[in-house]
C-alpha positions as CSV (number, residue, x, y, z in Angstrom):
1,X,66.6,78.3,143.2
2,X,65.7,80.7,145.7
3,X,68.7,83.4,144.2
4,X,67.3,82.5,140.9
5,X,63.8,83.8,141.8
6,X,64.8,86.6,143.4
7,X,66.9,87.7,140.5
8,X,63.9,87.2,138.0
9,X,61.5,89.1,140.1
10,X,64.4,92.1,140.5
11,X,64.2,91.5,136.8
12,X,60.6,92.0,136.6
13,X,60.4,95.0,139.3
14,X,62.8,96.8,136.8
15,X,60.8,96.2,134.2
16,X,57.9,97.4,135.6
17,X,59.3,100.5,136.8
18,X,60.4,101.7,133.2
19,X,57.4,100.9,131.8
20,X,55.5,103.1,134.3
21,X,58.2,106.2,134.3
22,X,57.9,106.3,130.1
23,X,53.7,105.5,130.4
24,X,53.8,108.4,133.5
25,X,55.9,110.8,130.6
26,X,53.3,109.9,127.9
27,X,50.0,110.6,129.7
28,X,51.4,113.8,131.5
29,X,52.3,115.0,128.1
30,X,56.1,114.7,127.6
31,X,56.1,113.1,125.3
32,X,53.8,114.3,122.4
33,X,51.6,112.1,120.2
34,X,53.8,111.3,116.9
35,X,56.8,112.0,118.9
36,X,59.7,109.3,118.3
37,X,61.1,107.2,121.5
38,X,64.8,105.9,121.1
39,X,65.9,103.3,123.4
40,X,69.6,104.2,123.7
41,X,68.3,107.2,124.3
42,X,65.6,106.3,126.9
43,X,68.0,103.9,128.5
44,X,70.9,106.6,129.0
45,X,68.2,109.2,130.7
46,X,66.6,106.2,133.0
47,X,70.4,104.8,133.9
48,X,69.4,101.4,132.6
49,X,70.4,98.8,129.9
50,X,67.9,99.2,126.6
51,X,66.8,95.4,127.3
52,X,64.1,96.7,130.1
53,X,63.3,99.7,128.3
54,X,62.7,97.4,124.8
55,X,60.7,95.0,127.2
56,X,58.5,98.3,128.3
57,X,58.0,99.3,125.0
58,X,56.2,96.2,124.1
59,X,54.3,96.6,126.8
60,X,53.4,99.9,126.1
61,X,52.7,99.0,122.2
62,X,50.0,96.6,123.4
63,X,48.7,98.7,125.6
64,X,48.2,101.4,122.0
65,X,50.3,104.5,123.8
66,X,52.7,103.7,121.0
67,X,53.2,102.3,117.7
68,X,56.2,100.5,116.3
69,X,56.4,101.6,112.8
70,X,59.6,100.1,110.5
71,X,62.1,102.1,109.2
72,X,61.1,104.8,112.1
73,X,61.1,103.3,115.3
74,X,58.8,103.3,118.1
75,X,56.3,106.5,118.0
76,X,54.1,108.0,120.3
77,X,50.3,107.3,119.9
78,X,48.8,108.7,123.0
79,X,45.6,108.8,123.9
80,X,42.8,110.0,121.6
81,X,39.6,111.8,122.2
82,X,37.7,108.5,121.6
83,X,39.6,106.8,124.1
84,X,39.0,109.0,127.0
85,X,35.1,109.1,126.0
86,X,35.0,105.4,126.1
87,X,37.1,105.5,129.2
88,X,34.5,107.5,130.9
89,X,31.6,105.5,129.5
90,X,33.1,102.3,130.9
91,X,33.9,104.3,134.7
92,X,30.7,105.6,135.0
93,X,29.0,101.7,134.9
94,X,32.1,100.6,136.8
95,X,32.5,103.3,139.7
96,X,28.8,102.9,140.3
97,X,28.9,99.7,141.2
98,X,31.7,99.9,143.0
99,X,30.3,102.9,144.9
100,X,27.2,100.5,145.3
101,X,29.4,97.9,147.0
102,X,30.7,100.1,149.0
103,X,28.7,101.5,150.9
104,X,28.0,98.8,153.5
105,X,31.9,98.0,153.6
106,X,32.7,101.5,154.0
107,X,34.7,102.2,157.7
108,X,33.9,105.2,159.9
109,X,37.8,105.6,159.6
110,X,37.2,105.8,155.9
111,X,34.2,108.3,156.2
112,X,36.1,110.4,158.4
113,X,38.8,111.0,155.9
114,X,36.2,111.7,153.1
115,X,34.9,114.1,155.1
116,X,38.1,115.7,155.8
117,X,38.5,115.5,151.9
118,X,35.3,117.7,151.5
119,X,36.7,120.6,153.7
120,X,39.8,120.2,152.1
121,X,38.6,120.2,148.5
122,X,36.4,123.7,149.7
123,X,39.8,125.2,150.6
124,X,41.7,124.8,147.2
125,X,38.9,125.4,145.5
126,X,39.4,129.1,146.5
127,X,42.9,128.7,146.0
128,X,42.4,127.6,142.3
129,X,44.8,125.5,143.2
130,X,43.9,122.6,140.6
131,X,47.6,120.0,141.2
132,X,46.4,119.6,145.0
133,X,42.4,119.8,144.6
134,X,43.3,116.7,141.8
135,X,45.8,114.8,144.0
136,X,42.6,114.7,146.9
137,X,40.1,113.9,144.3
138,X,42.4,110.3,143.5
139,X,42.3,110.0,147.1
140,X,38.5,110.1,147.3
141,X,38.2,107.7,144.4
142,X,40.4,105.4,145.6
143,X,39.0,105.5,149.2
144,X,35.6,104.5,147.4
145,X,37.9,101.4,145.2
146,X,39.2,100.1,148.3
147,X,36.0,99.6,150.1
148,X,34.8,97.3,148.1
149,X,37.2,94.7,148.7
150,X,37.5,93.6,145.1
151,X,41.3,93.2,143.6
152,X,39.4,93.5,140.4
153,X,37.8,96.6,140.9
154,X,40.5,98.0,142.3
155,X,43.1,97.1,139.6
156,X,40.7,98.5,136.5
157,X,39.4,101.7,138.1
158,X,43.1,102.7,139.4
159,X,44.0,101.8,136.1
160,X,41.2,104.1,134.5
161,X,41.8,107.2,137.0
162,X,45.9,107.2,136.2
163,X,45.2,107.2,132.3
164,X,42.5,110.1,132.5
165,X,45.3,111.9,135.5
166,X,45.9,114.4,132.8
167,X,42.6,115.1,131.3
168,X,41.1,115.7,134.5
169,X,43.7,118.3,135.8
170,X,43.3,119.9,132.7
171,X,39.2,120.3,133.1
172,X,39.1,121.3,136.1
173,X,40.8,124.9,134.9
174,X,37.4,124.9,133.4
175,X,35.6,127.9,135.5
176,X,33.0,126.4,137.9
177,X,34.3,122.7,137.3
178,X,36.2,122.3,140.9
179,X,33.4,123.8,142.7
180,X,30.8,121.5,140.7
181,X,32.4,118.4,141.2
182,X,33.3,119.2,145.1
183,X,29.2,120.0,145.7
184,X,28.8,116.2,143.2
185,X,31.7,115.2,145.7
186,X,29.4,115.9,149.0
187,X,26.4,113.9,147.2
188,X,28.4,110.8,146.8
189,X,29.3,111.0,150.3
190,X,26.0,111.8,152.0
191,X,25.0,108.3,150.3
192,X,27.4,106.8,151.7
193,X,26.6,108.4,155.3
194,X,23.1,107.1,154.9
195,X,24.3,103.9,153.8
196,X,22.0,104.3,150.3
197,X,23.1,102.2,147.9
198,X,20.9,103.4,145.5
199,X,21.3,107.1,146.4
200,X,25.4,106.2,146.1
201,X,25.0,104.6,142.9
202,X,23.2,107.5,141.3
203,X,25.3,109.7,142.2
204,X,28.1,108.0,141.6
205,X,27.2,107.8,137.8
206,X,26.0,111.2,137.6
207,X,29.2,113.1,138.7
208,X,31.2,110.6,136.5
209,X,28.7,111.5,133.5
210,X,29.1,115.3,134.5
211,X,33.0,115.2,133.7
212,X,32.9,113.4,131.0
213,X,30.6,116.1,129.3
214,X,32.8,118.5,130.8
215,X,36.0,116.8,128.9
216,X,34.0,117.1,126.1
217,X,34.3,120.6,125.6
218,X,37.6,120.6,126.1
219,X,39.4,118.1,125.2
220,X,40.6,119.0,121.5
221,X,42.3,121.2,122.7
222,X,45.0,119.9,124.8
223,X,48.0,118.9,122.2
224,X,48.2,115.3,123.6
225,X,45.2,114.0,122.7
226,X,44.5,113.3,118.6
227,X,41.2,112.3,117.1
């Protein structure tokens, strides 16, 4: 019994791993919307048998990043336009609560290492140097999902941040954007320093609202996104 439930959950782990490797490829832009996905093909670059990689694919189909179509195979949908708007609809009444939540579970360990975020963020923002400023942004996020203590929480908005990973990177090229959201970055985090719920909430919504707008005027133009 126990062999046999370790086998299925190797099983599953396998699964799971091909599903977010071809996900990871679509939302970084690999893989381009309309683009056709083979599995013998898919299974020879991952080093696997096509069963997982079939078993992802379904996943992936429900999850709308592609579309099984007969007679062609399995095609790339992506993510449209109106996906990431709703995305970002949906974050900005989600994040603030959680940043709301947060803020009286919040360690001093964990507002150190905001902080240190902040001064860090400053520094590649005169670098321009958009991979790293992102990679800390996550972090900041995720300090905030964490907080709260809510599996919930945590599993949507981490869920959310990883299928906007590319949209935001591509923003903030957008002159001004890094600096902006650094400065919205410092307001969230004074709210939290004063323990403000309110204050953290606010804010919280506001800098979400702010790059959403920003997307806005940008999006269209990145090759992975349709209408």
């Amino acid at each position: 019994m126990a062999f046999e439930t370790e086998r299925a959950l190797s099983k599953y782990s396998l699964r799971n791993r091909i599903h977010n490797k071809i996900r990871e490829d679509i939302l970084k832009g690999r893989y381009k919307t309309g683009e056709s996905l083979v599995e013998m093909k898919l299974a020879e670059e991952l080093g696997v048998s096509r069963t997982p990689v079939r078993e992802a694919l379904r996943q992936l189909e429900l999850e709308g990043l592609v579309t099984s179509i007969p007679n062609k195979g399995v095609i790339v949908s992506g993510i449209t336009v109106q996906d990431i708007e709703d995305i970002f609809e949906i974050r900005s009444l989600i994040e603030g609560l959680a940043a709301k939540r947060a803020v009286n579970k919040i360690t001093e360990g964990d507002l150190k290492r905001m902080e240190e975020i902040l001064e860090l963020t400053d520094f590649y923002t005169t670098k321009e140097d958009v991979e790293k400023w992102s990679e800390l942004d996550t972090e900041f996020h995720e300090i905030i999902f964490k907080a709260c203590k809510s599996k919930p929480l945590w599993n949507v908005l981490s869920n959310f941040h990883h299928f906007t990973q590319r949209p935001r990177i591509f923003s903030l090229h957008v002159p001004g954007r890094m600096k902006a959201a650094a400065d919205e970055h410092r307001k969230i985090f004074q709210a939290f320093v004063e323990r403000d719920q309110v204050k953290a909430e606010k804010a919280m919504v506001k800098h979400v609202c702010n790059a959403k707008q920003n997307l806005k005027n940008v999006l269209k133009k990145e090759e992975i996104f349709s209408e």
